[in-house]
Backbone bond lengths (Angstrom), bond angles and torsions (degrees), N, CA, C in turn:
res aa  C-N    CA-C-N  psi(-1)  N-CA   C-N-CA  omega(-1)  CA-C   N-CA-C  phi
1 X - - - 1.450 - - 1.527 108.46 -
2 X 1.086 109.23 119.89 1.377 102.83 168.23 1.231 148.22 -55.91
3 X 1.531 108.86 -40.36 1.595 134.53 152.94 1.236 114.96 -45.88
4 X 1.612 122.02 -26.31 1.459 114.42 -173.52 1.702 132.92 -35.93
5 X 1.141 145.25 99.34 1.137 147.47 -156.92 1.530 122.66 102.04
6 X 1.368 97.71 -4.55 1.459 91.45 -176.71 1.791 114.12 -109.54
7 X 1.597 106.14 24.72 1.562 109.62 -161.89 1.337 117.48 66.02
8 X 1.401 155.93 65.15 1.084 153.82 140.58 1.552 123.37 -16.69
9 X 1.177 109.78 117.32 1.676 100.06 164.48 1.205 119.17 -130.21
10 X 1.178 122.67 139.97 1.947 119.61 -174.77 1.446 79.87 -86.42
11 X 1.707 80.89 134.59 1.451 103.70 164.32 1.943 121.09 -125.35
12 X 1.434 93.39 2.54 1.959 91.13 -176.88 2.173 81.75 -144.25
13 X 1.086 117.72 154.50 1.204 113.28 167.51 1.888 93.01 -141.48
14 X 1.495 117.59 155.61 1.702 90.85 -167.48 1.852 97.85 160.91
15 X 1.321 116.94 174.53 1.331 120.85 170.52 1.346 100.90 -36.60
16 X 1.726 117.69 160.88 1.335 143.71 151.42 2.003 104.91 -35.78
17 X 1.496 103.00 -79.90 1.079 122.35 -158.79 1.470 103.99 -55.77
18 X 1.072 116.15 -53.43 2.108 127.40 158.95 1.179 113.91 -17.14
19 X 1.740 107.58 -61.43 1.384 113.52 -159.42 1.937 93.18 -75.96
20 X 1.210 107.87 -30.70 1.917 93.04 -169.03 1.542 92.75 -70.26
21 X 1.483 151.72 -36.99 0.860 126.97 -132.11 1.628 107.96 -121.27
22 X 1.577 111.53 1.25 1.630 130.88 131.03 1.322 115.44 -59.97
23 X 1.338 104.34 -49.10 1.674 90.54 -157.53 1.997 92.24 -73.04
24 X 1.012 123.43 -56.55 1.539 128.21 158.07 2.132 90.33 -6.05
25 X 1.223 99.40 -106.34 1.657 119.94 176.39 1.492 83.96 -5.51
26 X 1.294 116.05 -107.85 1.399 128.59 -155.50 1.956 117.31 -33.22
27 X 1.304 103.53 -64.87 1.428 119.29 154.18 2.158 103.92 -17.08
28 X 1.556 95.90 -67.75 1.301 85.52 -154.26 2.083 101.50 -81.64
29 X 1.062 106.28 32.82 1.270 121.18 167.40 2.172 116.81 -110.32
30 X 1.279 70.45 -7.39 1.702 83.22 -161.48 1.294 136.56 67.70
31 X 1.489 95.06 40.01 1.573 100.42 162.56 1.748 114.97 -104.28
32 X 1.131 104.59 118.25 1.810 102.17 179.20 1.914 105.66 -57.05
33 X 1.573 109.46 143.88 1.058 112.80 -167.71 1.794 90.85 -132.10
34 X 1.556 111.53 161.44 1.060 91.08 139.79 2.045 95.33 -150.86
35 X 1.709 102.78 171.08 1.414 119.81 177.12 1.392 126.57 -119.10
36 X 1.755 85.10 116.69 1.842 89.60 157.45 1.149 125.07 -84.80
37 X 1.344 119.09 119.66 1.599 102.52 167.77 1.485 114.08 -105.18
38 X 1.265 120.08 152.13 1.457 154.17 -145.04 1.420 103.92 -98.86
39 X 1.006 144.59 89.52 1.466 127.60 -173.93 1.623 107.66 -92.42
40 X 1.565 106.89 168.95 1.567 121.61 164.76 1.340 116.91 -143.78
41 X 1.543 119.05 102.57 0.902 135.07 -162.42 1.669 99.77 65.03
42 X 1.169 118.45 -140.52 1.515 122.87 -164.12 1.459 105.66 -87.94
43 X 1.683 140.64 14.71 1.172 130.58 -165.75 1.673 82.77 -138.15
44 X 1.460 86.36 141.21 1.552 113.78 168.08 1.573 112.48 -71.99
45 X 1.682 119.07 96.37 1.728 89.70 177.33 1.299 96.32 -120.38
46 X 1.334 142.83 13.42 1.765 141.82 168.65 1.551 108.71 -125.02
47 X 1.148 97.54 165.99 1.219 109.26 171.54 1.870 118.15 -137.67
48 X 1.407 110.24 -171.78 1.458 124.76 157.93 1.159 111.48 -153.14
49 X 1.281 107.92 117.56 1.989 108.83 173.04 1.873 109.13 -110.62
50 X 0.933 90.86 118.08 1.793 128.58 -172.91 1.900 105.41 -85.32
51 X 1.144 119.10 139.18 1.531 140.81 -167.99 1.299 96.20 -146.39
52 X 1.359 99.29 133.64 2.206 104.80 170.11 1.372 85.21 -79.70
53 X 1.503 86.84 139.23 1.861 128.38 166.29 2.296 100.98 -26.48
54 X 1.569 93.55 -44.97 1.601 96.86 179.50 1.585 105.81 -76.68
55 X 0.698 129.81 -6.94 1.247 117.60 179.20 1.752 121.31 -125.61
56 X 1.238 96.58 22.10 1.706 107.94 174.13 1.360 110.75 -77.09
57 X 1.457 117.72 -63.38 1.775 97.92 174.87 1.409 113.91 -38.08
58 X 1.370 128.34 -37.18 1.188 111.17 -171.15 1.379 127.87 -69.21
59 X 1.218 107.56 -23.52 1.244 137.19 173.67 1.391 126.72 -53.61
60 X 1.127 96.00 -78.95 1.858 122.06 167.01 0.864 115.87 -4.63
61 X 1.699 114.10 -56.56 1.826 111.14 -169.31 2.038 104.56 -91.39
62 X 1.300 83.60 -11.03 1.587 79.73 169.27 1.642 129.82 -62.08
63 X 1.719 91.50 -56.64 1.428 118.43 172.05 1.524 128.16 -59.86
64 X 1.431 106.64 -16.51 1.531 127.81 173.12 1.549 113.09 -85.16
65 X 1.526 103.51 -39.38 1.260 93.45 177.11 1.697 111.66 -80.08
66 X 1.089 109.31 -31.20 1.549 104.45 175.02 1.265 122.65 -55.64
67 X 1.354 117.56 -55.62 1.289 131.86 149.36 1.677 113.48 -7.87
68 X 1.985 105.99 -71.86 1.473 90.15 -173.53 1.447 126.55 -58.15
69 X 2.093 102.40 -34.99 1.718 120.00 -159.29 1.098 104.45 -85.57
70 X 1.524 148.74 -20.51 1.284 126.56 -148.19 1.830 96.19 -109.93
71 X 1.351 70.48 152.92 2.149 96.80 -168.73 1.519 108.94 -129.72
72 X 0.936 97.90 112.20 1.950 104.48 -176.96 1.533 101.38 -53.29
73 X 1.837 96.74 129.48 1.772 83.62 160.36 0.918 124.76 -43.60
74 X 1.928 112.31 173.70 1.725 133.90 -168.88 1.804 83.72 -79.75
């Protein structure tokens, strides 16, 4: 984990494809992220994307807005 030591907190839990394209979002804000993904059987289809504890306010309004806009591909 990359975050390791720095307090991790999941902040989106959700599809595979969701979690890359928050953590993407957040990333390109400059917040370090990192992802668990969730498997079933041998395919990755969830995830968890994690923010250090210091960098959650910053976060928050990020993850909210993603939350409302994002639409799984067709």
């Amino acid at each position: 984990m990359k975050l390791e030591g720095r307090d991790p907190v999941a902040v989106f839990i959700g599809e595979h494809t969701a979690c890359i394209q928050l953590q993407l979002t957040l990333e390109g804000h400059g917040i370090r992220t990192d992802l668990e993904t969730l498997f079933a059987g041998d395919y990755g289809v969830g995830g968890r994307v994690y923010v250090s504890r210091a960098d959650l306010q910053r976060a928050a309004p990020l993850v909210e807005d993603f939350k409302r806009g994002w639409k799984a591909p067709p």
